[in-house]
C-alpha positions in Angstrom: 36.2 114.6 33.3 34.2 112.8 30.6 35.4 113.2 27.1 33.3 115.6 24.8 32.2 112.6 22.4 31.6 110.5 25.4 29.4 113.4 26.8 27.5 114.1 24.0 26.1 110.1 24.2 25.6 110.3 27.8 23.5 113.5 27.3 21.1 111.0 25.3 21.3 108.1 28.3 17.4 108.1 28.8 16.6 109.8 26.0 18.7 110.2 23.0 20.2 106.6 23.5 17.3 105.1 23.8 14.9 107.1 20.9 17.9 107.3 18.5 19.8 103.8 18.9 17.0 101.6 20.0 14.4 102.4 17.5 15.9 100.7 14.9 16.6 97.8 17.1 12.9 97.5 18.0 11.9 97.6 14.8 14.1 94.2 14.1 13.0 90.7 14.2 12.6 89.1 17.7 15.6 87.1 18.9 15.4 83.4 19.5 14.7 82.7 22.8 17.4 80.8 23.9 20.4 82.7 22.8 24.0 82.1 23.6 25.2 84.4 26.1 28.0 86.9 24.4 31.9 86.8 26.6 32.5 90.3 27.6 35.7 89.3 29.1 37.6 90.6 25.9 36.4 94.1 25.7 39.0 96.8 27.6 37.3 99.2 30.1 38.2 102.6 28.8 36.0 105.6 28.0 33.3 103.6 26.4 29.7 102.6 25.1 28.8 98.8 25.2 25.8 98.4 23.3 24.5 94.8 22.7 22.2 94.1 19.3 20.2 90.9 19.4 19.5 90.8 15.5 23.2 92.1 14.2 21.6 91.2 10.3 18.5 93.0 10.6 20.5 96.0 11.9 22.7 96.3 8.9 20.2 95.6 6.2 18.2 98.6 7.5 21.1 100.4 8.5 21.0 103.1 5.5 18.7 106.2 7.3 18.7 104.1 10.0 18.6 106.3 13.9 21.3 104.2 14.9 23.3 106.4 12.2 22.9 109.3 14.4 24.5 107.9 17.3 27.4 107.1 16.1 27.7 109.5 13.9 28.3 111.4 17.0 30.9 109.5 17.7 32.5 109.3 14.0 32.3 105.6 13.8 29.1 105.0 10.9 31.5 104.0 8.2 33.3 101.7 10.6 30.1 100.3 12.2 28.9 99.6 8.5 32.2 98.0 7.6 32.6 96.0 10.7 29.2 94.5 10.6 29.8 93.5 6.8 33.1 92.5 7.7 31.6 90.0 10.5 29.3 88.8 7.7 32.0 88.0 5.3 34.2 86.1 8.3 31.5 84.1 9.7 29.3 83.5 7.4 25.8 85.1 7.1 23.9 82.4 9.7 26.7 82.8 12.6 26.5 87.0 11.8 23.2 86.9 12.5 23.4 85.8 16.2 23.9 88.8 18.9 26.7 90.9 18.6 28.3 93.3 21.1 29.3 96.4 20.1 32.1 98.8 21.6 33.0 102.0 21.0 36.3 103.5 22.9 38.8 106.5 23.3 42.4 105.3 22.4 45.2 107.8 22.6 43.8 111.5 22.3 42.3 111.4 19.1 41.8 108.4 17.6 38.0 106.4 18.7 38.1 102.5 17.9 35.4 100.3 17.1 35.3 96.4 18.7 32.7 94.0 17.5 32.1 91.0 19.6 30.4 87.9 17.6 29.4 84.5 18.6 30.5 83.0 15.8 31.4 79.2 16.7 34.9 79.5 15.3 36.5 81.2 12.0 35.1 80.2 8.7 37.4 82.4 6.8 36.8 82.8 3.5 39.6 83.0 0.8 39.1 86.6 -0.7 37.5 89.7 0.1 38.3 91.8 -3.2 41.1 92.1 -5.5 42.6 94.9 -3.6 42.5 93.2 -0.5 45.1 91.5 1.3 44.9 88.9 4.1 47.5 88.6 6.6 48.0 86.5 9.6 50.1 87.5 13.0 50.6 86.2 16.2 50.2 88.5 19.5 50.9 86.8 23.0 50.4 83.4 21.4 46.7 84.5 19.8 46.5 84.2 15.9 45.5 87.7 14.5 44.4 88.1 11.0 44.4 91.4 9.1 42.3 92.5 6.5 43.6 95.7 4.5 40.1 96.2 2.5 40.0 99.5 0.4 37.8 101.3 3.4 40.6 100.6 6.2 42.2 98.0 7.8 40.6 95.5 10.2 42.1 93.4 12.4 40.0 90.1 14.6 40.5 87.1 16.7 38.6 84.1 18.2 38.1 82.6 21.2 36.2 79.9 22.2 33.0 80.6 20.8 33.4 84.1 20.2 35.0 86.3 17.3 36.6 89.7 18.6 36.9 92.0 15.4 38.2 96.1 15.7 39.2 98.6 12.9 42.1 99.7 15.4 45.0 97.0 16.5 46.0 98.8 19.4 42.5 98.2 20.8 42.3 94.7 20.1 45.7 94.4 21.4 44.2 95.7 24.7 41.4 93.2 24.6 43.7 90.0 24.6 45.9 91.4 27.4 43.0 92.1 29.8 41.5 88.9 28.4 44.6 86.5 28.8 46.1 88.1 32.3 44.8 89.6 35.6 44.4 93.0 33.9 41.5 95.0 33.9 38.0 93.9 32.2 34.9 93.8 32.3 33.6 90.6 33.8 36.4 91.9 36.7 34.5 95.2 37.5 32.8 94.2 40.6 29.6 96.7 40.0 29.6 96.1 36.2 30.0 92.2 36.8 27.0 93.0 39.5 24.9 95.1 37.2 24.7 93.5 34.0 23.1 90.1 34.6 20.5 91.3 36.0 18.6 92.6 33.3 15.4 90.9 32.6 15.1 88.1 30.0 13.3 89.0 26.1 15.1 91.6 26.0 15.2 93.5 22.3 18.9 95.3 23.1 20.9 96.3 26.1 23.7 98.7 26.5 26.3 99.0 28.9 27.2 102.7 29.5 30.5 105.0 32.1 28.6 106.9 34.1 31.0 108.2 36.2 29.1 111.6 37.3 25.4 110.9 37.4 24.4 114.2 39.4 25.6 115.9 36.4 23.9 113.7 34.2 20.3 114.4 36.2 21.6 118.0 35.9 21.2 117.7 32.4 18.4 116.1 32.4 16.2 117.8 34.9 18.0 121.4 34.5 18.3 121.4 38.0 21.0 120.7 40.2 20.2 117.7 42.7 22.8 116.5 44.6 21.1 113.6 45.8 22.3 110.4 44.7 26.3 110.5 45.8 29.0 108.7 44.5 28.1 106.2 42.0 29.5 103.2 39.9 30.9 103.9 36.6 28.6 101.1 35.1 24.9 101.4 34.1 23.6 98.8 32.2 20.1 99.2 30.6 17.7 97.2 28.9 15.6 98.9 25.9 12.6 97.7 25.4 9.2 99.4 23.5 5.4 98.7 23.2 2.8 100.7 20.5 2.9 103.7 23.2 5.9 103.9 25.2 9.5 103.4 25.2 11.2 102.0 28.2 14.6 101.9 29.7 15.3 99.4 33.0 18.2 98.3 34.5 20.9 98.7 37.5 23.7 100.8 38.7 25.6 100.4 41.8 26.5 102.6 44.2 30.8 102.5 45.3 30.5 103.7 48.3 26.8 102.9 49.8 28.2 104.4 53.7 28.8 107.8 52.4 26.2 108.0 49.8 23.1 109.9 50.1 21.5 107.3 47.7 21.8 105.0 51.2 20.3 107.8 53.0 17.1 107.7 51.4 17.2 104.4 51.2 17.0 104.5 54.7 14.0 106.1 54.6 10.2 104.7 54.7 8.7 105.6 51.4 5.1 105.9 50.8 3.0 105.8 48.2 3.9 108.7 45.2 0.3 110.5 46.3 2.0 113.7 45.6 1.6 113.6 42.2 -2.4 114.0 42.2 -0.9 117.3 43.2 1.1 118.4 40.6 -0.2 121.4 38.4 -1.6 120.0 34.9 0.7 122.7 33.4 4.0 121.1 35.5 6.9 120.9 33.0 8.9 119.1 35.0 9.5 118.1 38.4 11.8 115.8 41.0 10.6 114.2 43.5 11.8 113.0 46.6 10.5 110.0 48.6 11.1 111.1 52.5 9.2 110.4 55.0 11.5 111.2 57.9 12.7 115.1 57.7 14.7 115.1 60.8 17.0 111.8 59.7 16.9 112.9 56.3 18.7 116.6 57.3 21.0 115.2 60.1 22.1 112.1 57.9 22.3 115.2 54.6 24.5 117.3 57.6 27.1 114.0 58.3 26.9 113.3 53.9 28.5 117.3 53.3 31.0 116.3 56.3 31.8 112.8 54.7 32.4 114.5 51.1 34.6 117.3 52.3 32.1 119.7 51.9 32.6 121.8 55.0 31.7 125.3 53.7 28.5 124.0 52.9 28.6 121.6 56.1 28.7 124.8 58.7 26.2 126.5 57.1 23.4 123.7 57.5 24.5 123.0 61.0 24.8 126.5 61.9 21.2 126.9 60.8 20.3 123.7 62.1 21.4 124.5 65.5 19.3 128.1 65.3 15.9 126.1 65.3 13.3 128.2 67.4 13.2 126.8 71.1 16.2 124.9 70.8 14.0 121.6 69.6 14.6 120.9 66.4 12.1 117.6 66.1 8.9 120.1 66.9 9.9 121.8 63.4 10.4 118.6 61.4 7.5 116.7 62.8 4.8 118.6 60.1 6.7 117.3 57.3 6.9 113.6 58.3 4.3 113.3 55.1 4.8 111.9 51.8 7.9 113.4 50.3 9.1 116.6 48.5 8.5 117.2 44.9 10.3 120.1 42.8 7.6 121.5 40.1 8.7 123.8 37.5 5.6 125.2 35.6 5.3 125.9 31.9 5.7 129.8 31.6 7.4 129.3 35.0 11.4 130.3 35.0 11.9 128.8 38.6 10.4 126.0 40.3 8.5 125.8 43.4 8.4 123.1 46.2 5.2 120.7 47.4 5.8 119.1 50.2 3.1 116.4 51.6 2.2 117.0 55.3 0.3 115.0 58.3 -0.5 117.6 60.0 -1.8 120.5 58.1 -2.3 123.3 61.5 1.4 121.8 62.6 2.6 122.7 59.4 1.0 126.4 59.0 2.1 127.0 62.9 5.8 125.8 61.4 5.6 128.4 58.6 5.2 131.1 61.2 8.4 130.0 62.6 10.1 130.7 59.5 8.1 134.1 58.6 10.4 136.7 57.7 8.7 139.5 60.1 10.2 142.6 58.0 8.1 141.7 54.8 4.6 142.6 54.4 2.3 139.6 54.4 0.5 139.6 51.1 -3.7 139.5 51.0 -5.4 136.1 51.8 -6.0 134.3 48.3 -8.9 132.3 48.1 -9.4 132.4 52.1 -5.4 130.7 51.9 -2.8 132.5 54.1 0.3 133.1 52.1 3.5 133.7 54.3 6.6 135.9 53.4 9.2 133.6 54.7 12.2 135.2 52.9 15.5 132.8 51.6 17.3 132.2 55.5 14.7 129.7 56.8 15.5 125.7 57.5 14.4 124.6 54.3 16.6 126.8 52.0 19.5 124.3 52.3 16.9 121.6 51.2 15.4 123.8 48.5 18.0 125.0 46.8 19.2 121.4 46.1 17.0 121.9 43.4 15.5 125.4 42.9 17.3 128.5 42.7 19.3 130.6 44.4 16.6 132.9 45.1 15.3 129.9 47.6 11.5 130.1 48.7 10.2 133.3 49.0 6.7 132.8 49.7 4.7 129.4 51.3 1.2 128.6 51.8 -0.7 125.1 52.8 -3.0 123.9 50.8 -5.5 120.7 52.3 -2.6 118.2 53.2 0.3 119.9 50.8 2.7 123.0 52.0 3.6 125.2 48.7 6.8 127.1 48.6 7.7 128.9 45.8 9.7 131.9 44.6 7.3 133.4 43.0 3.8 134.9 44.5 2.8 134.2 41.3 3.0 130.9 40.9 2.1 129.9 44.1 -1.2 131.4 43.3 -1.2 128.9 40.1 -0.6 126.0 41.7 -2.8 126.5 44.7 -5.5 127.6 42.3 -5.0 123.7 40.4 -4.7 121.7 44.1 -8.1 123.5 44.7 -10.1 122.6 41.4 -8.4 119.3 40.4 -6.5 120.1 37.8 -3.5 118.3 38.1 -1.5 115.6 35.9 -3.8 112.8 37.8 -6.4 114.3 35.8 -4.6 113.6 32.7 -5.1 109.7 31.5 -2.1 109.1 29.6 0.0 110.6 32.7 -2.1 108.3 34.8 -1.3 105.2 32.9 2.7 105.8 32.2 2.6 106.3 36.1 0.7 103.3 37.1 4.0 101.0 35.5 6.4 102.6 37.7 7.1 101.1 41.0 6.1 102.8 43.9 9.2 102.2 46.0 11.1 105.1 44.7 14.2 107.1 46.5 13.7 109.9 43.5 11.3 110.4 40.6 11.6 112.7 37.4 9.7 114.2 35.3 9.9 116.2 31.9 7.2 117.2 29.6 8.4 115.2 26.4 6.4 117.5 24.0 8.2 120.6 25.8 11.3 119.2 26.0 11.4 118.2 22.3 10.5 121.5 21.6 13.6 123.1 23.5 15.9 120.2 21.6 14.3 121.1 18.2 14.8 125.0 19.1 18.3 124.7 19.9 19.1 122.3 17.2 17.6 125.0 14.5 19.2 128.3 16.3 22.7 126.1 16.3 22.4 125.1 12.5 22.0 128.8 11.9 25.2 129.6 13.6 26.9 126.8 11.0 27.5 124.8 14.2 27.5 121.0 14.3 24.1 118.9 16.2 24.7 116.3 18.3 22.7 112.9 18.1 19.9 114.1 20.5 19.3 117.0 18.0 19.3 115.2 14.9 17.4 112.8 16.0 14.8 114.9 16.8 14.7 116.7 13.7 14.4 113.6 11.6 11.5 112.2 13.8 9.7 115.5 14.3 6.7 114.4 13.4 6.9 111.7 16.2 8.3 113.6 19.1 5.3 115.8 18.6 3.1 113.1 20.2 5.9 112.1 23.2 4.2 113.2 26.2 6.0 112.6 29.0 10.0 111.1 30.4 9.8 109.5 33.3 13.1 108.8 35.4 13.1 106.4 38.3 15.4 105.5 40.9 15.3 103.9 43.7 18.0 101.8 46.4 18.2 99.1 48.0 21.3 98.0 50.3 23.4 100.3 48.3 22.4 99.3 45.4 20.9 102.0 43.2 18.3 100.7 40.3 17.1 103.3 37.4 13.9 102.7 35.0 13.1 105.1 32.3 10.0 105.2 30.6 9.3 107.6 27.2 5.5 107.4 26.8 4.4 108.4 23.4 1.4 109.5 22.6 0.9 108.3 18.5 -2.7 107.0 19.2 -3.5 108.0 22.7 -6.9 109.7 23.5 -6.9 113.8 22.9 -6.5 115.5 26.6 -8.6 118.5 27.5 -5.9 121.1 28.7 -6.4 124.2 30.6 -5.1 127.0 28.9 -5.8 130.0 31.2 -7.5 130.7 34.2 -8.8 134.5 35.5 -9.8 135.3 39.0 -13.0 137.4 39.1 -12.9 140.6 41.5 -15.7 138.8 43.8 -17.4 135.4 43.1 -19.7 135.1 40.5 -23.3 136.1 40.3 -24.0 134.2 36.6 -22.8 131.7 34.7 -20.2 132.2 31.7 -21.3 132.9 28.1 -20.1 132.4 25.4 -20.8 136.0 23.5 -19.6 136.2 19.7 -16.5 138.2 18.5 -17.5 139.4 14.8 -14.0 140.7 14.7 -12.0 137.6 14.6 -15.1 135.3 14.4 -14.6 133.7 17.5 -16.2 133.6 21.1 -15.3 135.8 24.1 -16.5 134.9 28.0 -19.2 137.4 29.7 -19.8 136.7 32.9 -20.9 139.1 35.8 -19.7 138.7 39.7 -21.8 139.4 42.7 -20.5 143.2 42.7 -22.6 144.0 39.8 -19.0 144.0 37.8 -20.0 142.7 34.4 -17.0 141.5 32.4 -15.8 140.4 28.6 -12.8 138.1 28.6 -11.3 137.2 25.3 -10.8 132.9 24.8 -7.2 133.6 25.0 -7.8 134.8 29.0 -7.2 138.6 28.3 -9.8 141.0 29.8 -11.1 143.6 26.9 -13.6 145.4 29.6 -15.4 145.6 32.6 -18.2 147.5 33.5 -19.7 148.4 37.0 -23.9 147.7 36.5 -24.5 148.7 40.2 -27.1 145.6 40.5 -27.2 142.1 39.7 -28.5 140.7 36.6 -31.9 139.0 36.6 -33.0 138.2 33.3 -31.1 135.9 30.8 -28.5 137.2 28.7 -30.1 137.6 25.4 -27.3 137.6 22.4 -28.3 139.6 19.4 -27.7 141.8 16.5 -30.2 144.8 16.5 -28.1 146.5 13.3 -28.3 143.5 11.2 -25.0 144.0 10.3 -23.1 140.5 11.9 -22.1 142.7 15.1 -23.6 141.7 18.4 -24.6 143.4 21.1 -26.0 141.9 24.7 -29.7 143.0 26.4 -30.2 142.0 30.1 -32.7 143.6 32.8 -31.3 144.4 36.3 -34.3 144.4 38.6 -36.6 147.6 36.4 -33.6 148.7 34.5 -33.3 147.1 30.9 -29.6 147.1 29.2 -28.3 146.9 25.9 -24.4 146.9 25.6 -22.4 146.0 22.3 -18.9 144.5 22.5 -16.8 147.3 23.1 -19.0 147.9 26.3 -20.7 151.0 25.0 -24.5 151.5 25.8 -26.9 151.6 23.1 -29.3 154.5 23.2 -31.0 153.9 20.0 -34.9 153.5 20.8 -35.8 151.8 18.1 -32.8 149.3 19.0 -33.2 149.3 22.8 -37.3 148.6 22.0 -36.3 145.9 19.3 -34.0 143.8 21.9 -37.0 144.0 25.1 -39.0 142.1 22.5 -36.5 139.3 21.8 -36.3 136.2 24.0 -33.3 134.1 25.1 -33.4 130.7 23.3 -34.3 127.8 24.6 -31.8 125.1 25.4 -30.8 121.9 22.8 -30.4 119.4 25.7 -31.7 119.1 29.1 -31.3 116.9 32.1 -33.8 114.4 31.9 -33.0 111.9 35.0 -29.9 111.3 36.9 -28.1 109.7 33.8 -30.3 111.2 31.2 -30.1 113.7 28.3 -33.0 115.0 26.6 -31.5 116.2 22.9 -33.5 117.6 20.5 -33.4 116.9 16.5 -33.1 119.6 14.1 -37.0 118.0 13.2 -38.0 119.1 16.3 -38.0 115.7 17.5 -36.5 114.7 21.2 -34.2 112.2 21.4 -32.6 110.5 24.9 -28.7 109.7 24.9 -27.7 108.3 28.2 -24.5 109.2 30.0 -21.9 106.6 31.1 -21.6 109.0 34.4 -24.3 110.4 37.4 -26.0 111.8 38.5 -26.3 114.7 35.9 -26.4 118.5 37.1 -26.5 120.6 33.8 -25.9 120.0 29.9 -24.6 122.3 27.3 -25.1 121.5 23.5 -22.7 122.6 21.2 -23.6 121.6 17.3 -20.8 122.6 15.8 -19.1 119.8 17.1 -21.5 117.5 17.6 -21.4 117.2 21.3 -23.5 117.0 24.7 -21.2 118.3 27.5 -22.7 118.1 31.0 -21.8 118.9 34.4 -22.4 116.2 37.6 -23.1 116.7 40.8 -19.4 116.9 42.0 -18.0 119.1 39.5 -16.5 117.2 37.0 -17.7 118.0 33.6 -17.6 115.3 30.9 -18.7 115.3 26.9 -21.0 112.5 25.1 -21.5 112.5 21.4 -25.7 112.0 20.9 -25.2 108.3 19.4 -23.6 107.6 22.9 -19.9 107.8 22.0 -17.8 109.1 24.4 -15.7 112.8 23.8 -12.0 111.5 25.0 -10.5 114.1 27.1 -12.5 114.9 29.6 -13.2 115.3 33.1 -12.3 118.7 34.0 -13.7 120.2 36.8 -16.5 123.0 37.3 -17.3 123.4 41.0 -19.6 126.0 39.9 -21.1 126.9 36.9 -19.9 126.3 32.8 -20.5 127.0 29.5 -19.4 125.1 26.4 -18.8 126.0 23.1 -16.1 125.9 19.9 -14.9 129.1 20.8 -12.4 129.3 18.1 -14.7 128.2 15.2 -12.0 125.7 14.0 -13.9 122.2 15.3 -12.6 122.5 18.9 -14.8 122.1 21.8 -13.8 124.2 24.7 -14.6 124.4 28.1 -15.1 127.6 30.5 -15.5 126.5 33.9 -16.5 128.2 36.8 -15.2 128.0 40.4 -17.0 129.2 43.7 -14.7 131.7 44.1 -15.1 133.3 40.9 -12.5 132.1 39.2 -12.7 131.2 35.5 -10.5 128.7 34.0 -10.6 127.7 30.1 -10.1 124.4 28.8 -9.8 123.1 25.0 -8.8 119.9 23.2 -6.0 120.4 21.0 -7.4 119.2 18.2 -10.9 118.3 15.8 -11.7 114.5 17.2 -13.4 113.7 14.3 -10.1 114.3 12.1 
């Protein structure tokens, strides 16, 4: 069991360790490059943190509201840590305290957590005094000189050796370290996967921290919210090297696996992983997911059978073979062959409480003929959605022991395929969602920043994770404020992210990686921030038309909250008024299709807007709440008005026509073609047009790009700041007649 204090670090691993300890180290001056190597032979194993600091100086001159403070503050040890590194000063002398210094924290006895400072120091330089009230005193332990320093903050005890001063503020500790460092006890460099691990991190490194890991399924419990179960038995060592650029921070190193026979982390090592294609899949709205690289179903489940024999876990053991051995026809293989794809990914969806399942197929008919298999014949098959067959398949089916792993209890209640990609998901719901995003593109491959965070990461990977930094910063800073309510202490992660609030509002996305290799288990982590990354059109809501649609969207004004609502009418003759926030205020059943253009106007002069349309020889004129207007006068005032004519045109294949408020044309040419439609919108200053294959993009008319786009329109779209507050947004249509909303977040020229 890991110790509380010891927990609370771990929690922070990939991301409080490396946000809250690292930032400040980052922020230091770079190391020389050829620095003397640091003997970790005199720190005791224990429950522990090794951290190593290149630039120990740099560290404590800044080390007054500092984010290292919150780490150890954590772990009660910021006084100490402040002593200690002034005490190394003083001892060595401020050149030799400014070479790299280990740092150690550890449990000793039930209570009590000690600090040990490991300096390459070159020998003692002691200096004479250290305060009037302080007394210096020299021992001997097992033939090693120990001096003691009883300053006015505590008492401090240190050695050398060789090249190396050991200092602690508890003498039990440092008693430990010259045992273990003078016998054949335990240490360190005698930890076969520690020893293993740590050299192996990459040279230029800014700091690097050894860290117990002695349950790491819990930890990527903790850190994915779901349970996994994947990776086995591991080493209690993880040593990671902390690195950062303008836009990311990044986390790489090595753990090894005890046992590589029985672990599942040699399983999938076993296994031949493919390119991560799966995640050009992945809703845009995913919150997180975990993704499996497995490319051979039926050696992944028999070898997953022999792993819950090999760990004792027979109740669970029985019930995977039992099912295993209930396989329609008696031939297991025929089932498993559709799913030799890609891998399996776990998607959890914002608004989402459970996650659903993608799983990358070869064979899309194999794979809908396998779903059949599975069908849960008592349920009643729901409606075909966008000509896609969903299947009831209920929670006893082959896959639940697979799913579950890391969704719900509830297992997969429904399953459809979608192109090359089988959805299962507890919800009908959902499914629908992320069936409707595989169909029109908009997934996290869509996204750049997503795109170019994933592109670092190396493709050979056992499992991937991934959590919405802005989402999950958002949860920390919730729980932190609902906790200090309650009166009750944060931990490091928390504070950290109140203090930096500002900054975690631009951290996008937390990427964990792991992959094996002859038993050997290797993890990256990558925190991609966002502080000057391009603005990301994001779809906010998406409504399905009763029938496809029979005009385009418009943008009609709202004079109650001075915004813009969506009018659009589908080929039933069903004309409808959707609010910008995806909610439906009316629909009305016209009996015909529209043939005239929408004209927008206000026939009462009073800022409140009505709509006047012809449907073959019958002309309409309909305000906002849907009533009919019956005036005459008003009905004869709108047949004499005329739709306006359009600000831009298409002019050639890569060519927009826009015209001056003179009355003057101008031509802007787009970096994209060929060109299918334009929209302008003036209050923001922008030319957004559609191409050929759907994808819409935005220009400014001097030529300057919009960042944030594509987004896909396989139909028709309308553009407009439908919020009035310097946002362009984005109502695209899809062939099917279903409308989804896009916006940037914020003004671009802000």
């Amino acid at each position: 069991m890991i110790d509380k204090w010891f927990f609370r670090l771990l929690k922070g691993a990939s991301i409080g360790l490396c946000a809250a300890m690292t930032a400040s180290v980052f922020s230091c001056a770079n190391p020389a490059a050829s620095s003397p190597e640091i003997s970790l032979e005199a720190i005791p194993v224990g429950s522990m943190a090794v951290i190593r600091v290149d630039d120990p100086s740099a560290l404590g001159q800044v080390l007054e509201g500092n984010p290292c403070r919150e780490v150890f503050d954590s772990l009660d040890l910021t006084r100490r840590l402040d002593d200690g590194l002034h005490l190394l000063a003083r001892i060595c002398g401020r050149e030799k305290a400014d070479r790299p210094v280990t740092i150690a924290a550890s449990k000793v006895g039930a209570r009590d957590i000690s600090l040990l400072l490991v300096c390459d120091a070159g020998g003692r330089t002691l200096t004479t005094a250290f305060g009037a009230d302080t007394l210096t005193q020299v021992q001997s332990y097992e033939k090693t000189e120990i001096t003691t320093l009883k300053t006015p903050s505590g008492e401090y005890c240190y050695y050398t050796r060789g090249d190396a001063l050991i200092l602690s503020d508890n003498r039990l500790y440092l008693e430990q370290s010259i045992l273990q460092g003078t016998s054949d006890g335990v240490c360190l460099s005698d930890d076969r996967s520690f020893a293993r691990s740590y050299p192996v991190l990459l040279g230029g490194k800014k700091a690097s921290a050894a860290l117990r890991l002695p349950e790491i399924s819990r930890y990527a419990k903790s850190f994915l919210g779901v349970e996994t179960h994947l990776l086995g038995e591991l080493s209690p060592w993880a040593a990671v090297e902390l690195r950062t650029d303008s836009t990311s921070l990044r986390a790489e190193g090595i753990f090894c696996t005890d046992d590589s026979t029985a672990s599942l982390a040699s399983v999938l090592a076993g296994q031949k992983v493919k390119d991560l294609t799966l995640d050009n899949r992945f809703p845009s709205d995913t919150y997180r997911y975990l993704y499996l690289g497995i490319a051979d179903w039926e050696k992944y489940f028999t070898d997953y059978i022999l792993y819950l024999k090999a760990s004792s876990q027979f109740h669970l053991y029985n019930q995977a073979a039992r099912t295993y051995g209930q396989l329609p026809e008696g031939e297991p293989w025929r089932f498993f062959l559709p799913w030799a794809g890609t891998g399996l990914a776990v998607v959890q969806t914002v608004g989402e409480s459970v996650p659903s399942v993608l799983i990358a197929t070869t064979d899309a008919q194999a794979a809908a003929q396998a779903l059949e298999t599975i069908a849960d014949s008592a349920a009643v098959r729901p409606e075909k959605y966008r000509n896609t067959a969903i299947v009831p398949i209920g929670c006893k089916n082959i896959l639940y022991d697979l799913v579950t792993h890391a969704a719900p209890r509830q297992g997969a209640t429904f399953a459809a395929v979608a192109g090359d990609v089988v959805v299962f998901s507890p919800s009908e719901a959902a499914l629908k969602k992320i069936l409707d995003d595989i169909r029109l593109g908009t997934t996290l491959q869509t996204i750049e920043g997503y795109v170019k965070q994933k592109s670092q990461l190396a493709t050979s990977t056992q499992l991937l994770a991934l959590v919405r930094g802005d989402l999950w910063s958002e949860q920390v800073a919730g729980t932190a404020q609902e906790k200090r309510r309650q009166g009750k202490a944060l931990d490091a992660v928390e504070k950290y992210v109140r203090a930096q609030g500002k900054r975690f509002e631009n951290l996008r996305y937390n990427f964990l990686q792991v992959s094996a290799t002859g038993g050997t288990a290797f993890l990256n982590i990558r925190m991609a921030w966002d502080d000057a990354a391009a603005r990301q059109a994001v779809k906010e809501w998406s409504f399905a038309l009763d029938a496809p649609a029979a005009t385009a969207p418009l943008a009609f004004p709202n004079h109650r909250n001075g915004r813009y609502d969506v009018l659009i009418q589908d080929t039933e003759g069903t004309l409808y008024l959707i609010s910008d926030k995806g909610s439906l205020f009316w629909k009305k059943k016209l009996g015909a299709a529209i043939t005239s253009p929408i004209v927008v106007c206000d026939l009462y002069d009073n800022h409140k807007y009505q709509m006047a349309f012809w449907t073959g020889k019958k002309f309409h004129v309909i305000d906002r709440l849907g009533n009919y207007v019956t005036a005459s006068d008003k009905v004869a005032r709108a047949k004499k008005l005329q739709a306006p004519t359009p600000q831009a045109t298409v002019v050639s294949t890569n060519e927009i026509g826009y015209q001056l408020r003179s009355g003057s044309m101008r031509k802007v040419k787009t970096p994209q073609s060929p060109l299918s439609s334009v929209v302008y919108v003036p209050s923001v200053d922008a030319l957004v047009y559609r191409l050929a294959d759907g994808k819409v993009y935005a220009i400014h008319p001097d030529g300057k790009t919009v960042q944030g786009f594509p987004v896909m329109a396989e139909k028709d779209f309308t553009a407009q700041d439908f919020g009035r507050d310097h946002r362009l947004g984005i109502a695209a249509l899809s062939p099917e007649g279903v409308i989804t909303f896009y916006r940037l977040p914020q003004d671009e020229n802000k």
